[in-house]
N, C-alpha and C positions, 0 to 999 in steps of 0.2 A: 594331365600326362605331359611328361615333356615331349621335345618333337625332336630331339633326338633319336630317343629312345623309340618312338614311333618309328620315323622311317629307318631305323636299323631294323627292328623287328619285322615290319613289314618288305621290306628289299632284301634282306638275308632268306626271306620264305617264297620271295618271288623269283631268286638266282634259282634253290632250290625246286622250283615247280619247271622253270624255263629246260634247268639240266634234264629233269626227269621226263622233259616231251622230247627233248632231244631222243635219249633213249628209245624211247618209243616209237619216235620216227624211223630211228634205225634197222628197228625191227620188223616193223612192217613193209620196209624196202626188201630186207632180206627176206622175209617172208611173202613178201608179195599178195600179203590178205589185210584189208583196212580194216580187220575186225580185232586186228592187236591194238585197234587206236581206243579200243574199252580200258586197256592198262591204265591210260589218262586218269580215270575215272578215279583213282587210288588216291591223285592231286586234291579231291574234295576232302581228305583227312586230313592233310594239312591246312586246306582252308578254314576247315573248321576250328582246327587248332588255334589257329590265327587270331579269329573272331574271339572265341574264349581268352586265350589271352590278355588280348587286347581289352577287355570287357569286363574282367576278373582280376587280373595280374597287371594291369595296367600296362601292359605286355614285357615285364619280368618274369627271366623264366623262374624254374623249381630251384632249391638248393642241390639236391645231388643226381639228379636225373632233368634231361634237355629233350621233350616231349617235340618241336621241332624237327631238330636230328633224328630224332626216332623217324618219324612219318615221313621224312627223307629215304631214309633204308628202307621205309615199305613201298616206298614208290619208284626208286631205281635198282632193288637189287634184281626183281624179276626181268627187268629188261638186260643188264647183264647177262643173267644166266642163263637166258632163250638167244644173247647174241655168242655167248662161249659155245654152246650145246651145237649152235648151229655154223660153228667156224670154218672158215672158206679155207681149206687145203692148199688152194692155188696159190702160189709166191704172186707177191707185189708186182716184181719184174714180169711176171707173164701175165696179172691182171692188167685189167684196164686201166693204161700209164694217161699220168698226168701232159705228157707233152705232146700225145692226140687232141688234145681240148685246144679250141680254136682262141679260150684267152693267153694262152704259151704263143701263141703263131700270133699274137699282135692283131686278131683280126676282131678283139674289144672293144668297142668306142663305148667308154663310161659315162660319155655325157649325153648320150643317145635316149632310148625310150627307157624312165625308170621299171616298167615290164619286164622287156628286155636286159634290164640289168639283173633284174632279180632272176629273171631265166637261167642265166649263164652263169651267176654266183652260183644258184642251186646245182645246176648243172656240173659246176667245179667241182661243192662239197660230194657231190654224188659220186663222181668220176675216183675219188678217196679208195683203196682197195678196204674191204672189211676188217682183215686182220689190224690194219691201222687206226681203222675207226674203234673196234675194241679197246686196242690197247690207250688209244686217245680216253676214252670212256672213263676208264678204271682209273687213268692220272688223275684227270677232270673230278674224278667224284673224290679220290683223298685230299685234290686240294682243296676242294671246295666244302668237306666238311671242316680242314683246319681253317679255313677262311672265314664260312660261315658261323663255326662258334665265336672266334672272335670279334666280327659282329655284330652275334647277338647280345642284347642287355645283360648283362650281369646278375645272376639268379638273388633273390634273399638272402643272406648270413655269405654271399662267398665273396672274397676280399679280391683284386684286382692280381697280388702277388699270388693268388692260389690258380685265377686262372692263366697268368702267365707260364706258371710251372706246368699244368694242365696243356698246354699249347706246343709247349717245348716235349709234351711226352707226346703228343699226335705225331709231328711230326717225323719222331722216329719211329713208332710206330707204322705209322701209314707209309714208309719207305719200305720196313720189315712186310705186309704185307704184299704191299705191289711186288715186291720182290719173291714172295711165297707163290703170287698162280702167276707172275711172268716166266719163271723157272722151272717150274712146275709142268703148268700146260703147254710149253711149247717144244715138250719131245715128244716123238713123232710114236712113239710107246704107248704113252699116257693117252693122247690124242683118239687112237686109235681101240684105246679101250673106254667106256660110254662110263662102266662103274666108276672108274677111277676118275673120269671126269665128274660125275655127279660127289662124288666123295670127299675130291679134292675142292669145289665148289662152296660144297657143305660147310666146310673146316672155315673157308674163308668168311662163308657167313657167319658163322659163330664169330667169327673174331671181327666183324662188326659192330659187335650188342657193346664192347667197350666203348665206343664213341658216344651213347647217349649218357654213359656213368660219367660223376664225377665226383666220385668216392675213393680217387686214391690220391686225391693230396687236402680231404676235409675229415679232421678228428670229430671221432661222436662227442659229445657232448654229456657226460654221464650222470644219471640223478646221486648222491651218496648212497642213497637206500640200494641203489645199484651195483654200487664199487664193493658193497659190503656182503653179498651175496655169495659167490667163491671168487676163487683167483681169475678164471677164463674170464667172465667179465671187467676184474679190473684188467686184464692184457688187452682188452679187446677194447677197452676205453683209451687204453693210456698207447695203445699203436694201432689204431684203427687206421689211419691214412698208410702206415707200410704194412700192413698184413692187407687191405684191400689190395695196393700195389703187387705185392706177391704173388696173392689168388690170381687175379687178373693174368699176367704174364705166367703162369704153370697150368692151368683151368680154361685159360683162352685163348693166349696165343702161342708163347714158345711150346708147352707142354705138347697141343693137339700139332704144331706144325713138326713139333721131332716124330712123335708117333708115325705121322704123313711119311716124313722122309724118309726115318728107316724102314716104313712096310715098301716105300719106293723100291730102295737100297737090296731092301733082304728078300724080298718074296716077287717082285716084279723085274727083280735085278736091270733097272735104273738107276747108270751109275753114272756121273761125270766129275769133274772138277770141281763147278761151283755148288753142285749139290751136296759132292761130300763136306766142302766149307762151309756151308751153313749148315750142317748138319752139325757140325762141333763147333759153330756157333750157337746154335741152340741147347746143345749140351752142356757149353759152358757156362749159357744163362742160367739154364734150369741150376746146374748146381754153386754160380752164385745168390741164386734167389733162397736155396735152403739153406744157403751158409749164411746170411741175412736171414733166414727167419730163430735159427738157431743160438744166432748172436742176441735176438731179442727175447729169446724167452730167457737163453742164459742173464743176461740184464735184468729180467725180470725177476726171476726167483733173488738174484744175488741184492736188488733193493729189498724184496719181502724181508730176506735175512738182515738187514740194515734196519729197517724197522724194527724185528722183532727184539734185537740186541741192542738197539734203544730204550725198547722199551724195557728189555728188564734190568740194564743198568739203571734207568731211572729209579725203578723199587727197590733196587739192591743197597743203592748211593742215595741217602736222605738223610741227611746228618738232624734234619731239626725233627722230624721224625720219631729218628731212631732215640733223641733225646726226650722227647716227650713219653715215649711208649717205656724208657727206664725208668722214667719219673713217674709215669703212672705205675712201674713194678713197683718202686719204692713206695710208692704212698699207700698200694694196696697193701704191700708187708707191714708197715706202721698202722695200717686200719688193724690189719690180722693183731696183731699185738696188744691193741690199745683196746680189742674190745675182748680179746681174751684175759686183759685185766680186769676192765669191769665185771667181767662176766665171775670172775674168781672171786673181787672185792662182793659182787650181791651176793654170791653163793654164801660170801664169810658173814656177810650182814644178814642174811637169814639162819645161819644157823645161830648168830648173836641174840637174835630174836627171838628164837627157837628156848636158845638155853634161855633169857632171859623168861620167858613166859613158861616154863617149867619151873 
């Protein structure tokens, strides 16, 4: 195994274990019960992953799916959602501020007892008002999943420019989301209703499960016996990586995040500025993503028809063919001929015979 490859795999699962105790920390400050520290425990599915990898895969991951990043989401979205559910009301400004802390007032000495440093560090991070610590949280994890797939090892069959593309699509992505429950949950509406909180949650979690795909920029790969089955197969071969892409963005993020915004909009009448813009920005992805898919099936039939007008020019247009098949007319009409004369000449010689033996 190389030792590259080694310590990326290994130090990309250990940022991700480190983030997801953070989390958990968090929680059970807010909660004020150490029995959230069992969340931890969740840490052993990716350890095991690790091990297997490492042991199996020589720690390469899969070609379209990053079993890593998975057990990442299983291990910090629950401490999210117990730190949103449990959101501190109170403004920043009236929580407990940063410049009560006796390292603002100079009264730090860092070269003092390492204990004591670490008291008063903790003490800092603590001093943080919750709402900040969340929104800290949710940064921390989008960047840290585009961080950490880049990374990780490079899966079997996927090429360096597939995961670059791949990288460039997280990151707009993971703005688009942060942007969905930053906007989302912090009106005072939403907030204040537990459904819409749990619902609005939901949606985000769904649009998680994209970050372990990496199915929209790798073509399947299709047997013939395949292609030759109907049409939906060969489309599905020959645009596999943008119909994956499509799905994805209608199915999992823009699609469920316009639904979200217009039951905002229309039924909870939740309404501002930047929601109605992204509102018609998601509208206007959805309806470039069907004018993209539309464009590709039209492309598609209009090669079928490309094909099939090939092919029957080719039968139509055969000059040595077409001369062969007149030359076989011809010679079958001279066969016809040549044996309807014998056939007349024996007729004439049996009756020669005939008369002669009477």
């Amino acid at each position: 195994m190389e030792l590259m490859v080694f310590l990326n795999a290994v130090i990309t699962r250990l940022l991700f274990m480190l983030h997801s105790l953070v989390g958990v920390w968090r929680v059970t400050v807010i909660k004020k019960d150490n029995m959230y520290w069992l969340l931890a425990l969740v840490n052993l599915l990716l350890c095991l992953e690790m091990v297997l990898t490492l042991k199996f895969k020589k720690g390469r991951g899969l070609k379209w799916f990053s079993p890593p990043i998975f057990c990442y989401l299983i291990s910090i979205v629950p401490s999210l959602w117990l730190l949103e559910i449990n959101y501190d009301f109170e403004p920043c400004s009236k929580n407990r501020s940063l410049d009560s802390l006796p390292m603002l007032q100079n009264n730090l000495n860092l070269n003092g007892d390492p204990v004591t440093v670490v008291k008063t560090a903790v003490a800092f991070v603590s001093a943080i008002c919750e709402t900040v610590w969340t929104l800290g949280l949710h940064q921390t994890f989008l960047l840290l999943l585009i961080i950490g797939k880049w990374l990780l090892p490079i899966g079997t069959g996927t090429t360096r420019e597939q995961l670059s593309q791949l990288l460039l699509m997280f990151v707009g992505t993971a703005a688009d989301i942060l942007e969905f429950t930053s906007e989302t949950l912090e009106q005072d509406n939403v907030r204040n209703n537990m459904i819409l909180v749990y619902s609005i949650l939901a949606v985000w979690t769904w649009s998680m499960l994209q970050f372990p795909l990496d199915l929209a920029v790798q073509n399947i790969a299709c047997q013939p016996a395949t292609l030759m089955k109907n049409r939906l197969h060969m489309l599905v071969c020959r645009y596999s990586a943008d119909l994956w892409n499509i799905g994805i963005s209608l199915l999992i993020q823009d699609g469920p995040f316009l639904v979200s915004r217009l039951i905002l909009m229309a039924y909870f009448n939740v309404i501002n500025q930047m929601l109605v813009f992204f509102t018609a920005k998601n509208i206007l992805v959805v309806m470039l993503q069907l004018y993209r898919l539309v464009v590709l099936v039209i492309d598609f039939r209009s090669s079928l028809e490309k094909q099939k007008d090939n092919r029957k020019g080719g039968e139509s247009y055969r000059p040595c063919a077409s001369s062969n098949e007149e030359g076989n007319l011809t010679v079958s009409n001279a066969d016809v001929e040549t044996k309807s004369l014998e056939n007349s000449s024996t007729v004439v010689a049996l009756e020669d015979s005939e008369g002669g033996s009477l």
